[in-house]
C-alpha positions as CSV (number, residue, x, y, z in Angstrom):
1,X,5.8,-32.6,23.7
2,X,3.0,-31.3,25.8
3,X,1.6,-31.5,29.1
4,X,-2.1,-32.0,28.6
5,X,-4.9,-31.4,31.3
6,X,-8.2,-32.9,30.1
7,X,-11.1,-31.9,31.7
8,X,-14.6,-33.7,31.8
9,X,-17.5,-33.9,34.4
10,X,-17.6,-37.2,34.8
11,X,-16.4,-40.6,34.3
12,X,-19.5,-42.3,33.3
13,X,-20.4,-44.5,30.8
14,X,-21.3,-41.5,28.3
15,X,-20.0,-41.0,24.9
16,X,-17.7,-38.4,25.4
17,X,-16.4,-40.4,28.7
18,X,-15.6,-43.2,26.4
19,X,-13.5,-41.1,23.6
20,X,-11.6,-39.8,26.3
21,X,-10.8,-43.0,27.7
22,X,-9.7,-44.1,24.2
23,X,-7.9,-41.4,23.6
24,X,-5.8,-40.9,26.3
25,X,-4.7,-44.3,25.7
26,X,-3.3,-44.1,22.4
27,X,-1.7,-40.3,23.2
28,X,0.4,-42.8,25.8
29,X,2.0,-44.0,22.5
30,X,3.1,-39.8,21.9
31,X,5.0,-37.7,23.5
32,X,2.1,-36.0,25.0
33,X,1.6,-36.6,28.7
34,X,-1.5,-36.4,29.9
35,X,-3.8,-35.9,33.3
36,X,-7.3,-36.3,33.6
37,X,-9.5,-34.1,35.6
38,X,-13.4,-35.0,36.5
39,X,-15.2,-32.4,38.2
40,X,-18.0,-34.9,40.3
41,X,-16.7,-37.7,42.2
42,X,-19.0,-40.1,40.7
43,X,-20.3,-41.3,38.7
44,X,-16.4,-42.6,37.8
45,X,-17.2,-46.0,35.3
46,X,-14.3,-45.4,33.6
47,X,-11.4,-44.0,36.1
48,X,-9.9,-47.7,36.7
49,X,-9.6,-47.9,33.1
50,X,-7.6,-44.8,32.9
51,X,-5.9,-45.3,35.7
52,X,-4.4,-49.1,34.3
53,X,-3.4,-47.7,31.0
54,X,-1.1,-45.2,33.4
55,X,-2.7,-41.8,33.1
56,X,-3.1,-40.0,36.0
57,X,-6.7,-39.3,37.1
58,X,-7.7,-36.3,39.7
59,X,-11.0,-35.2,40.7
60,X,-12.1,-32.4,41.4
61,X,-15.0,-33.6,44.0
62,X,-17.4,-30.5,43.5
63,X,-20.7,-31.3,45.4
64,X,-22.6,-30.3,42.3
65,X,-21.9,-29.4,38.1
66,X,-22.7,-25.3,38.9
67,X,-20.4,-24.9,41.6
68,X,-18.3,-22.4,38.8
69,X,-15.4,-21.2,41.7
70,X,-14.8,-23.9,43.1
71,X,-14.2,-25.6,39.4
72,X,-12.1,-22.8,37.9
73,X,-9.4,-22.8,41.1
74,X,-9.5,-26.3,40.9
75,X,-8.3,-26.0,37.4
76,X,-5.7,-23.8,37.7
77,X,-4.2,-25.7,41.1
78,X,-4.1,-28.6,38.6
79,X,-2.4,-26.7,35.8
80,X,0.5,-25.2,38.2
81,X,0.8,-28.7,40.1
82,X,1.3,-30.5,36.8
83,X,3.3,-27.9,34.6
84,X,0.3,-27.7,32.5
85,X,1.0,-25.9,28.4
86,X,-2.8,-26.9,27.1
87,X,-6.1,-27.4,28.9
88,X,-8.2,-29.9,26.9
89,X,-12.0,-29.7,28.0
90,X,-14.9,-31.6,26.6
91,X,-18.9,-31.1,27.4
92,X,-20.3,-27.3,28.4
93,X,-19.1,-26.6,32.1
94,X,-15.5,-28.1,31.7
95,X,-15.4,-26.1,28.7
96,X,-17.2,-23.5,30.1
97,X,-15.1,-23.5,33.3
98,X,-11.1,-24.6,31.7
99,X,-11.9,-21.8,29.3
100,X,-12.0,-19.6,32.4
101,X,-8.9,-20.9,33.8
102,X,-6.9,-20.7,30.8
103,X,-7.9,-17.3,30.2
104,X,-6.9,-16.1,33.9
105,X,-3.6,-17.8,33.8
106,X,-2.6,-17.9,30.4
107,X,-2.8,-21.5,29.2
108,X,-4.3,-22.3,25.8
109,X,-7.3,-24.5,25.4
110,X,-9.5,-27.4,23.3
111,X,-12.8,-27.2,23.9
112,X,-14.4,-30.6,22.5
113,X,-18.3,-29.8,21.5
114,X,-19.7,-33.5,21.4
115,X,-23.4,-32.3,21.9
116,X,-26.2,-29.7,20.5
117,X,-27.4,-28.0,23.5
118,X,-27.9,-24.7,22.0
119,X,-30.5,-26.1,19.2
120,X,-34.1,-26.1,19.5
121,X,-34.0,-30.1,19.4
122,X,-32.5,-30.3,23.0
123,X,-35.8,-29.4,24.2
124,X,-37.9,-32.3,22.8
125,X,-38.6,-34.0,25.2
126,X,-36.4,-32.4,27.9
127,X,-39.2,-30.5,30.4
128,X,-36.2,-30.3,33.2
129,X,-34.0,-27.9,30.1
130,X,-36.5,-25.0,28.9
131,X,-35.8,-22.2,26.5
132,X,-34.9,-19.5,29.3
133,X,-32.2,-21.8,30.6
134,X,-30.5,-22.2,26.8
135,X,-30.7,-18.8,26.4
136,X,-28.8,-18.4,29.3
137,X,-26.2,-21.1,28.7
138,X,-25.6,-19.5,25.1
139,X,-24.7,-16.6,26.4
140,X,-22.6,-17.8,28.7
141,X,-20.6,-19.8,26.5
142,X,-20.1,-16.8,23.9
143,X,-18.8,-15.0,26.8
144,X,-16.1,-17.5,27.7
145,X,-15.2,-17.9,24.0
146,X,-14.6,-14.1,23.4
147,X,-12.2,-14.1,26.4
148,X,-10.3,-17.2,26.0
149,X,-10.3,-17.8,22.6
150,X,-10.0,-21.2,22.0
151,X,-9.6,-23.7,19.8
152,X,-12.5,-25.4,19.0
153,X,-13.0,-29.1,18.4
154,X,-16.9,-30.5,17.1
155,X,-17.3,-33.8,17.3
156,X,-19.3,-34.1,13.8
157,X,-20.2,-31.2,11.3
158,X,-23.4,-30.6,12.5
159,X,-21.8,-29.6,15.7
160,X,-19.1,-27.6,14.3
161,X,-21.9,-25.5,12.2
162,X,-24.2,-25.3,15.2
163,X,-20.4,-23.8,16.9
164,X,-20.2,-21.3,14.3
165,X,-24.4,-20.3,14.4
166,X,-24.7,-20.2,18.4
167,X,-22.0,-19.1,19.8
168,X,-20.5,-16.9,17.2
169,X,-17.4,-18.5,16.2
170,X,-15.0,-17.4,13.4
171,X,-15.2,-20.7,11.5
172,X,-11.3,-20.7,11.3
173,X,-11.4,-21.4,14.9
174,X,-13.5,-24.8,14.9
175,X,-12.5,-27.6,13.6
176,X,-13.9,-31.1,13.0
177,X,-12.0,-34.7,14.5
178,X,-14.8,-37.4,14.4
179,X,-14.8,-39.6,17.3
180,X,-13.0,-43.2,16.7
181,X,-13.6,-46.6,18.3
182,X,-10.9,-49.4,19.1
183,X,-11.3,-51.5,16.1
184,X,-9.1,-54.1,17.7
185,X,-11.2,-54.5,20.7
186,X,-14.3,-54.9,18.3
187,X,-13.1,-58.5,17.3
188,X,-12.3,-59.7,21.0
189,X,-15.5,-59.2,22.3
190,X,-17.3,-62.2,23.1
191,X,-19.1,-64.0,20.0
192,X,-23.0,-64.1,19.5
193,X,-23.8,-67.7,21.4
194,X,-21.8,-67.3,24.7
195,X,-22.8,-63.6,24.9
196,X,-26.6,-64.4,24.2
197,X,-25.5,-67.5,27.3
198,X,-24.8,-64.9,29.7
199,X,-27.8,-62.9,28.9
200,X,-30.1,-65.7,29.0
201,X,-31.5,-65.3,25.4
202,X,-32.2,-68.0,23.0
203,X,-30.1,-68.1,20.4
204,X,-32.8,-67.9,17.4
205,X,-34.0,-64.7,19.1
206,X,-33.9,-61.3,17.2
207,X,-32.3,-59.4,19.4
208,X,-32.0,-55.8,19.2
209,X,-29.6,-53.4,21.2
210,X,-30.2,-49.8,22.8
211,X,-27.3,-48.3,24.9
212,X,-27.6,-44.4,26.5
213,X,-29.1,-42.9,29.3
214,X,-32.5,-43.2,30.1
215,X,-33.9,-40.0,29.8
216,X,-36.0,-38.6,27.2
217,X,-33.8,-37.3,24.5
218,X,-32.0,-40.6,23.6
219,X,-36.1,-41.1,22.5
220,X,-36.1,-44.7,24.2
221,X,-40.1,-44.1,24.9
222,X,-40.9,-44.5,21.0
223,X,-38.6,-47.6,20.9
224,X,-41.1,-49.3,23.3
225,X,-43.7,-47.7,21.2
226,X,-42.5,-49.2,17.9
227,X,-41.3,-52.4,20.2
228,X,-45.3,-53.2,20.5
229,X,-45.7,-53.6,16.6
230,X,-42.0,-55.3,16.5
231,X,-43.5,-58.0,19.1
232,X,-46.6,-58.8,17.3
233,X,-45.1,-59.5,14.2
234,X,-42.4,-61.1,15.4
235,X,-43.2,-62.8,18.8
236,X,-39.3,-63.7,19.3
237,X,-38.0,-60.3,19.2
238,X,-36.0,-59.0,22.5
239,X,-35.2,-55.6,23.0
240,X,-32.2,-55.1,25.6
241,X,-32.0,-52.0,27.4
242,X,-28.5,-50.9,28.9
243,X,-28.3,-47.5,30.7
244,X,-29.4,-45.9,34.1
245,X,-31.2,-42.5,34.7
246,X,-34.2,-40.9,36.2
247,X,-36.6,-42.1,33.5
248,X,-36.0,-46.1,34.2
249,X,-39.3,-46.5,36.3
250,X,-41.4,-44.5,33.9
251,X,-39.9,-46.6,31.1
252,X,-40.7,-50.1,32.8
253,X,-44.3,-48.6,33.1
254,X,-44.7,-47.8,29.4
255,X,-43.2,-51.4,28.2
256,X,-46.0,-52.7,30.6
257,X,-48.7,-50.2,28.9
258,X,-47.6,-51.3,25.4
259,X,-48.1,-54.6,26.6
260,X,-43.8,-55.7,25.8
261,X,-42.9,-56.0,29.5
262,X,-42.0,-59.6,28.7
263,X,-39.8,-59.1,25.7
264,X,-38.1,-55.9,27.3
265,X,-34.8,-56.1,29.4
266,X,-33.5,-53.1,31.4
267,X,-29.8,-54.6,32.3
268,X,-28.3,-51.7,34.0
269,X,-25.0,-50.1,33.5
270,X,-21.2,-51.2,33.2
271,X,-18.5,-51.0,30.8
272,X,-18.5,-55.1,30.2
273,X,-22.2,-55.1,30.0
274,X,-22.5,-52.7,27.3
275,X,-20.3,-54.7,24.7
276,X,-22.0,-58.1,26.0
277,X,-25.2,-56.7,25.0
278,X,-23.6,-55.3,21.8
279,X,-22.2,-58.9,21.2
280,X,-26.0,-60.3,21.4
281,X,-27.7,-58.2,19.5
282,X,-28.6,-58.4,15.9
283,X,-29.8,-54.6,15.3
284,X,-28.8,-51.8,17.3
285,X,-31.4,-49.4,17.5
286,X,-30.3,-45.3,18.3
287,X,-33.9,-43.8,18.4
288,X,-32.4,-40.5,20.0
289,X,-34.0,-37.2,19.7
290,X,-30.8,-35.1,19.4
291,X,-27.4,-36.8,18.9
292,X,-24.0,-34.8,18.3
293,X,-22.3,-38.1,17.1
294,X,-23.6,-41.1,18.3
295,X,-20.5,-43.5,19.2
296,X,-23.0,-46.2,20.5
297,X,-23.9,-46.4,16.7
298,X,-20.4,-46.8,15.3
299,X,-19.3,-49.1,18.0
300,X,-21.6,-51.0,17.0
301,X,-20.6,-50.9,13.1
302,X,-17.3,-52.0,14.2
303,X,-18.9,-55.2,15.4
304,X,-20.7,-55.7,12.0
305,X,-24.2,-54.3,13.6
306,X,-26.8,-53.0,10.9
307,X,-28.3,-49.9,13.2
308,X,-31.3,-48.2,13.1
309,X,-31.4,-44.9,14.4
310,X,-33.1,-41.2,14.1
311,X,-31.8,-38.9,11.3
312,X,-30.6,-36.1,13.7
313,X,-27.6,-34.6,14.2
314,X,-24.2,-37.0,13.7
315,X,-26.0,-40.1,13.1
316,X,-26.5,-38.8,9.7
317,X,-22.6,-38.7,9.6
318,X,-21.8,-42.4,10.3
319,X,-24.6,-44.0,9.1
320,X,-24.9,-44.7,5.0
321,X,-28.9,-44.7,4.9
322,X,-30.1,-48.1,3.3
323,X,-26.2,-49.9,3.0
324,X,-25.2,-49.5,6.8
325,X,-28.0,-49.1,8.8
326,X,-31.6,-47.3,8.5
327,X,-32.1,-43.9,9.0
328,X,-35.5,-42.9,10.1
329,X,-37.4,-39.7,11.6
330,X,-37.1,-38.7,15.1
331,X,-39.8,-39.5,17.5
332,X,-41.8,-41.7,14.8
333,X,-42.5,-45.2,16.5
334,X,-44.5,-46.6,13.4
335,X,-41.4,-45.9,10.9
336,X,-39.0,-47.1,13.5
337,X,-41.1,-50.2,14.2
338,X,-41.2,-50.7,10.2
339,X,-37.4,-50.5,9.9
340,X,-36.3,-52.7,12.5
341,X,-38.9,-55.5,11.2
342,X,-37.4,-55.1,7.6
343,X,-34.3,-56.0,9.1
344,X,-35.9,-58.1,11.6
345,X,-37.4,-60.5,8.3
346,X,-33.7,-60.1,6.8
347,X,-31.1,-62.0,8.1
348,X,-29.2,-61.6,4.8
349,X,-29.2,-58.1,4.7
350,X,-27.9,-57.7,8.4
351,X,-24.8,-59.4,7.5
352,X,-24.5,-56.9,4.4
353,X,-25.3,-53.8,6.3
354,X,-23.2,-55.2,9.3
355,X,-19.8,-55.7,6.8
356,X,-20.6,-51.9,5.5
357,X,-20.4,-50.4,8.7
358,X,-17.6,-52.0,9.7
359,X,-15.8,-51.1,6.3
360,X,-16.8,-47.2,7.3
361,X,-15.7,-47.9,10.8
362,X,-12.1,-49.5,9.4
363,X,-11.5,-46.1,6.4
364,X,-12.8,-43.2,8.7
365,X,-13.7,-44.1,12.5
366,X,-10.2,-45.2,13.6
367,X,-9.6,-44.1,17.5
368,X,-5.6,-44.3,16.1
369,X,-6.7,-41.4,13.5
370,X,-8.3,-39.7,16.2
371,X,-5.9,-39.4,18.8
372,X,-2.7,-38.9,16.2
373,X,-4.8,-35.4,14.8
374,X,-5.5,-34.6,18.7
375,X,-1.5,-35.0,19.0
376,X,-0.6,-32.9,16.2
377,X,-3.2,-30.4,17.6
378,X,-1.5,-30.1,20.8
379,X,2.0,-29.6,19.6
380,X,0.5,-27.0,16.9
381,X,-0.7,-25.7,20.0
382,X,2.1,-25.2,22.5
383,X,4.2,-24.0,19.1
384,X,1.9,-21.3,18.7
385,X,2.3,-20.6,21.9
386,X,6.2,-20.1,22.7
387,X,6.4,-18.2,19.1
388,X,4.2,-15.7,20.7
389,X,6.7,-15.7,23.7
390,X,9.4,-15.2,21.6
C-alpha cells in the first residue's frame, strides 16, 4: 500500500486533468491512497469530481505557475502532513517542482510527461513560447532529473523518445502507460437526437466536434480555414467549438473572414458540455499542431467517433489511418477540409471507422489498464524503496 501525492497545476478541463481524475478514481479500488495537490487555485473544473469519488483535494494557491519556492515547501508540507512514500507529478513545473521536493526530503517520484515541449513543434504557432525560453526549460528539467532521479512515465512513445533525446534520460528509466478513458461512461452519454436538442442543431446536420484550448497549437485557425471549403460543399455542416483561451476573439474574427461565422459555434467550457458536444457530433476533428496523446481523440473513439486529426505526435498512436479516423498533415487546411468532406459524403463509413475506434478503445485504451500498471508502479516503487532502507 502506498500513500500517493499527485501533483498537477491545475484542475482544468485539459487532458492530463482528466487522466488524473480518472485515475484517481479507479486507484480508490487499490490499496493505494491517494491526495491531490493543484498548484493554482483555478482554474479547478474538475476538483468536485475528485472530491465526490472521496480523494482528498489541496491546493496549493500559488498566485502564479513560476512561483518555484513557494511550490516546493508546499510540497514537502503536503508530504509530511499526509505521510507521503511517492510523489506523483504530471506536466513540467509540478514535475519540475515534486522532483525538487522529493530530492530534498527523500521521497521517490513519477514524473508523467503528457506533452512535447522540448521539440521544435511547440513553437509553431506559439509567439508567447520562443526558442530561448525552451532552451531554458530543457535545462532546467535535465537538472532536476540528474538530482532526483525519477521514474519516468510518457504518455505515448513519441514522448518517451523525445524523454530520452531532451533531457538525457537512461531509457531504463522511462516508461510508457498510454492514457485510458472510461469506457463505461462512453455508452451513458446522451444519444445523438437529444444531445443535438440541447445544442439546438438539426438532426440531419453534419456535425463535426473540436474540443481543446483555444490557442494556436491545438491548430483550431486551419479548421476554420478548411471549414470554409467544408461549408460550400456541404451547406449543412456545423462545426462546434468547445474550449476557452486567449485566442477565442481572434478565432470568431477568422470564422467571420472565411465567411463560416454562421455555421461556427464557440460553446464554452465544462465537463457536461464537452461529452454533449461529443454526443452530437458525427466527426471529431483534432487539427492540433503538436499533441503528446490526444485523449480528446480517443474519447471520442469510445463513443464510435471516426476523427480526423494532424499526424503529430500521439495521434499517430491511437488513430489507425484510413480504418479509425483520417490522419492528415499539420497546419494543411485544404487536406483537412478534403478529409472531413470524405467522411462528410460517407455516412457509411463513419459507422465503420466509428466501431474501429471503439474496438481500439475497448483492447488497449482501458482507464482500468491504466490505473492497475500505475498501482503496480507505486508498490514497485515504495518496495524499492524500504529494500534500500534495509
Amino acid at each position: 500500500m502506498a500513500r500517493v501525492l499527485q501533483v498537477i497545476e491545475t484542475l482544468g478541463l485539459g487532458g492530463a486533468e482528466r487522466l488524473l481524475a480518472l485515475t484517481v478514481r479507479e486507484l480508490k479500488r487499490s490499496a493505494h491512497t491517494n491526495v491531490v495537490a493543484h498548484l493554482l487555485d483555478e482554474p479547478r473544473d474538475w476538483r468536485r469530481s475528485i472530491e465526490d469519488d472521496g480523494v482528498a483535494v489541496e491546493s496549493l494557491g500559488l498566485p502564479t505557475p513560476y512561483a518555484g519556492a513557494r511550490a516546493v515547501a508546499g510540497i514537502r508540507s503536503l508530504v509530511a502532513r499526509w505521510r507521503i512514500d511517492v510523489i506523483h507529478s504530471h506536466l513540467y513545473y509540478p514535475n519540475f517542482y515534486a522532483q525538487f521536493a522529493g530530492w530534498l526530503d527523500g521521497v521517490p517520484v513519477i514524473s508523467s510527461l503528457h506533452n512535447l515541449e522540448l521539440e521544435p513543434e511547440i513553437l509553431l504557432d506559439n509567439p508567447r513560447f520562443t526558442a530561448g525560453k525552451q532552451r531554458v526549460l530543457a535545462l532546467m528539467a535535465r537538472t532536476a532529473v540528474r538530482l532526483a532521479r525519477p521514474t519516468l512515465v510518457a504518455v505515448s512513445e513519441v514522448v518517451r523518445a523525445s524523454a530520452i533525446r531532451r533531457l538525457g534520460a537512461d531509457p531504463a528509466t522511462v516508461m510508457t502507460i498510454h492514457n485510458g478513458v472510461d469506457l463505461d461512461q462512453a455508452h451513458t452519454a446522451p444519444d445523438v437526437r437529444t444531445a443535438r436538442r440541447a445544442l439546438g442543431i438539426p438532426d440531419a446536420a453534419v456535425v463535426l466536434a473540436c474540443v481543446g484550448r483555444l490557442v494556436g497549437l491545438k491548430g483550431q485557425r486551419y479548421l476554420l480555414e478548411a471549414m470554409a471549403v467544408v461549408h460550400a460543399a456541404c451547406p449543412g455542416a456545423v462545426l462546434l467549438l468547445v474550449g476557452g483561451g486567449p485566442h477565442r476573439d481572434e478565432l470568431g474574427r477568422l470564422a467571420e473572414t472565411h465567411g463560416v461565422a454562421g455555421a461556427v459555434r464557440f460553446l464554452g467550457t465544462g465537463t457536461a458540455l464537452v461529452e454533449r458536444t461529443m454526443a452530437a457530433a458525427d466527426v471529431l476533428v483534432a487539427p492540433s499542431l503538436s499533441e503528446g496523446f490526444g485523449l480528446v481523440a480517443l474519447e471520442a473513439m469510445a463513443m464510435e467517433r471516426p476523427c480526423v486529426a494532424s499526424r503529430t505526435g500521439g495521434l499517430a498512436e491511437i488513430i489507425e489511418d484510413g480504418a479509425s479516423g483520417l490522419l492528415v498533415p499539420p497546419a494543411d487546411a485544404q487536406a483537412l477540409a478534403a478529409a472531413i468532406l470524405r467522411l462528410a459524403r460517407d455516412p457509411e463509413l463513419r459507422v465503420r471507422m466509428g466501431r474501429r475506434g471503439r474496438a481500439i478503445a475497448e483492447s488497449r485504451f482501458d482507464i482500468r489498464d491504466t490505473a492497475r500498471r500505475f498501482g503496480a508502479l507505486y508498490a514497485d516503487v515504495v518496495a524499492r524503496r524500504a529494500a534500500t532502507k534495509g
